[in-house]
N, C-alpha and C positions, 0 to 999 in steps of 0.2 A: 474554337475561337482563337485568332492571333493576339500577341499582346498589344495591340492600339486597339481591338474592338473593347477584351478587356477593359484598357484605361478609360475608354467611353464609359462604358456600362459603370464602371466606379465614379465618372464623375456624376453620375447620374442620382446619386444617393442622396444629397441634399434635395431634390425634387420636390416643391411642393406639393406636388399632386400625391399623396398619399399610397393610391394602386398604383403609379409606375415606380417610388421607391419600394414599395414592395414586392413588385414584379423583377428588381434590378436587383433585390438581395437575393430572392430565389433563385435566380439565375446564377448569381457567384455561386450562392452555396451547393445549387449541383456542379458546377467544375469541382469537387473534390479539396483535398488537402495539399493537393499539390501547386495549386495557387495562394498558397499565404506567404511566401514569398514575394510575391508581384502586390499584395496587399499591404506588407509591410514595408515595402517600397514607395508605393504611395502615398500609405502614410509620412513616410517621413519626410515628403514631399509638398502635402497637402498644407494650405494655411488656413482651412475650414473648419475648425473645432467640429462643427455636425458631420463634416463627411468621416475627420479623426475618430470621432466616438462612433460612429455606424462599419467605419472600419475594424475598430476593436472588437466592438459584437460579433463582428460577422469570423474575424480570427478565433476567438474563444468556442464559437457553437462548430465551425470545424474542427479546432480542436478537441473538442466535446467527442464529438464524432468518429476521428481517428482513435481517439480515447475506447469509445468504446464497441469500434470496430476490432481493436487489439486483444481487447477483452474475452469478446465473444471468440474468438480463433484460440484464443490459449483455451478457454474453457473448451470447446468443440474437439481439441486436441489433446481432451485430455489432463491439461493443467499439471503436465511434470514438471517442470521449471519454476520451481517457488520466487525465485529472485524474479525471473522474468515477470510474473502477475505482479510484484511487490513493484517494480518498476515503470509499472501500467499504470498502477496507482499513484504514483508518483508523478507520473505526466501530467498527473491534475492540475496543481500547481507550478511544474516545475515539466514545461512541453521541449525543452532543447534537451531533457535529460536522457546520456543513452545509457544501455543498457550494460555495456563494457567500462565504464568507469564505475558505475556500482559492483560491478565484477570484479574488478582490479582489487577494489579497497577489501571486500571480504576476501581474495585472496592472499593479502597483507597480514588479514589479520587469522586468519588459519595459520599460517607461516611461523609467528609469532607465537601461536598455540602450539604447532606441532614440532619447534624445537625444545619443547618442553616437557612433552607428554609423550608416554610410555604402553605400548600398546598390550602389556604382559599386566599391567596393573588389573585389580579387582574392577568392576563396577564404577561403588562408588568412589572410589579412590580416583578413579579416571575423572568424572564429573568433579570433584573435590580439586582436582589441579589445573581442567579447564576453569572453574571460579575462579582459584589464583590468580590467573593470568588476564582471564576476561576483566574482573570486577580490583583486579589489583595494579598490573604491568599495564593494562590497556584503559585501565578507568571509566567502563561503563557504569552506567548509575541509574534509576530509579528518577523520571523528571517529577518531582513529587508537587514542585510549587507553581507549575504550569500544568497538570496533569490533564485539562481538557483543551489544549493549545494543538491545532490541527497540526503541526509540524510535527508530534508525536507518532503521527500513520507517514510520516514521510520517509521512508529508508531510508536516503540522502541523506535529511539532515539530522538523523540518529546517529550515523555512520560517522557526520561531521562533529556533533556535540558532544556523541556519548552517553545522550540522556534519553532518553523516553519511554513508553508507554508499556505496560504487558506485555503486549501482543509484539511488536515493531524490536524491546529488546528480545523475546523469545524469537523471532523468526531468524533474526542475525545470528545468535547461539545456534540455531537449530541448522541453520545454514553452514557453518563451521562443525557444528559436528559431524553432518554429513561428510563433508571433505574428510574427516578424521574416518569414515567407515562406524560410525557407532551408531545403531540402531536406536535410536532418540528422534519421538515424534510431538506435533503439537497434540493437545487438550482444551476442548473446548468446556470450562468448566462456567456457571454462573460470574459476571459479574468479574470474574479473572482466568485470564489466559495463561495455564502452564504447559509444562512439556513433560513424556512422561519417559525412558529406558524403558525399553521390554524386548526380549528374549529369551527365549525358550520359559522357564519357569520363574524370570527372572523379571519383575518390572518394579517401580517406586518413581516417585515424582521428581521434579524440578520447579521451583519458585523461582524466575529470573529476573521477576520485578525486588524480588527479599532477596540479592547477590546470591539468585541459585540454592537456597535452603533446598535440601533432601527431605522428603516427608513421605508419608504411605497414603496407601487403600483406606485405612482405619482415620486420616485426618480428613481424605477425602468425606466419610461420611459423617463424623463429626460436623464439616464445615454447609455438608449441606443439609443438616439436622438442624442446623446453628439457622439458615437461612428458609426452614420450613417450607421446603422443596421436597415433591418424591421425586427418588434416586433415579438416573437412568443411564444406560452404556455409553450415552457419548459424553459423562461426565465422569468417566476411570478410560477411556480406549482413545486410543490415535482418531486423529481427524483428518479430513481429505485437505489436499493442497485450498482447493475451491473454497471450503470452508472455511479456510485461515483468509484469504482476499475476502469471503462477505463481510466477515468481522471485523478487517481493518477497514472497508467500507464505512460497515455500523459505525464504527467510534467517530471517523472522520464526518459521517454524519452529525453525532450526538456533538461536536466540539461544535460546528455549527449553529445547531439549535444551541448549546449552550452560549454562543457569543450574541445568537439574533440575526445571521446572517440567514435569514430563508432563503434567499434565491439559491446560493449553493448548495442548502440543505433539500431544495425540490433537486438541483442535477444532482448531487447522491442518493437520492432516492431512485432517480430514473435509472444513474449506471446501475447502482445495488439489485435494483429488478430485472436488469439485463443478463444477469447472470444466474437466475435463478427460474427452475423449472418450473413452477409455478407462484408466477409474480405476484398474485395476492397471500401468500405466504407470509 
């Protein structure tokens, strides 16, 4: 379709007739994502509040789409690029965000880290000077008085504030340690997301929501004693990349039900299920 048939078809959206505005949104919506351009252009064109709001819909459910077209390819490929999923996620809210300015900033702050740290150090002495630096020189924090505030699954605006969630400060840590080469992965534990060191005979935890406390195996089962839980491996052992994006899903979900917002809470449910081998899981 050229773009005047387009601009037809969109003015066509206030249409009383019920089945031909819904025959004119199906139609946008299979051209793809690569018309919300020419939509946003109308929009700001348009003096029709109905066709404005039926524009917006119709942007957001593409964006939906690209969303979680993106998704399924990182998943399908594997899912190495932890920043990259974390940035999928992101498009939720935040659709003109790329992927290279979240790249930039973690490499800023690696940079920051690695003029300071020493790769001949012990363990924890290495993890004890990234804290320094992270939770000191850099001022990440624990968002404690908003803690179910969707912005907390947003990388972006972690990376911009400094504050947020479990999950969202751990992936940032765990991103930066990588760059450093240190074997430091996430944990999917009950209820809190840490990270754990392990090599060779060597492994102990990470608390990055508590500025990075050090703890063991032995708090691990304590906490899940404490919670009347039986034990199981993927609560002491590394977890998959894919794992860390369901979880930042889950929350970004749970902040939703926590505010009352369902309708966002049904499209995280939808992406959440796109990613997952078997969706009634």
């Amino acid at each position: 379709m050229n773009k005047n048939e387009i601009k037809a078809l969109i003015s066509l959206l206030d249409d009383e007739d019920h089945e031909v505005s819904q025959h004119v949104e199906g139609r946008i919506l299979s051209l793809g994502g690569s018309i919300i351009p020419l939509l946003e252009t109308e929009w700001e064109n348009s003096f029709n509040p109905t066709v404005q709001h039926r524009i917006e819909e119709l942007i957001h459910e593409l964006q939906q789409s690209i969303l979680m077209d993106r998704l399924q390819t990182w998943r399908n490929s594997g899912g190495q690029d932890l920043m990259e999923g974390m940035w999928i996620v992101a498009t939720y809210l935040y659709p003109d965000l790329t992927l290279e300015e979240l790249n930039v900033s973690v490499e800023q702050l690696y940079y920051d880290i690695w003029t300071q740290f020493q790769d001949e150090m012990n363990p924890v002495d290495q993890i004890k000077r990234i804290n320094g630096v992270f939770f000191g020189d850099l001022n990440f924090s624990a968002n404690t008085k908003n803690f179910h505030s969707p912005s907390n699954s947003m990388i972006n605006i972690v990376l911009e504030t400094k504050k947020g969630n479990p999950i969202t400060l751990c992936v940032i840590y765990l991103l930066i340690a990588h760059k450093l080469k240190l074997p430091i992965y996430g944990v999917n534990l009950p209820n809190l997301f840490v990270l754990t060191y392990k090599k060779d005979q060597v492994q102990f935890y990470i608390n990055v929501f508590s500025r990075g406390i050090i703890f063991s195996k032995t708090d691990i089962d304590h906490y899940i004693a404490q919670l009347n839980i039986k034990p199981k491996d993927i609560f002491y052992q590394p977890c998959t990349n894919l794992e860390i994006i369901q979880r930042v899903l889950r929350n970004l979900l749970l902040s939703y039900e926590k505010t009352g917002d369902h309708e966002k809470k049904k499209e995280l449910e939808n992406i959440l299920r796109s990613t997952m081998d078997h969706p009634l899981e």
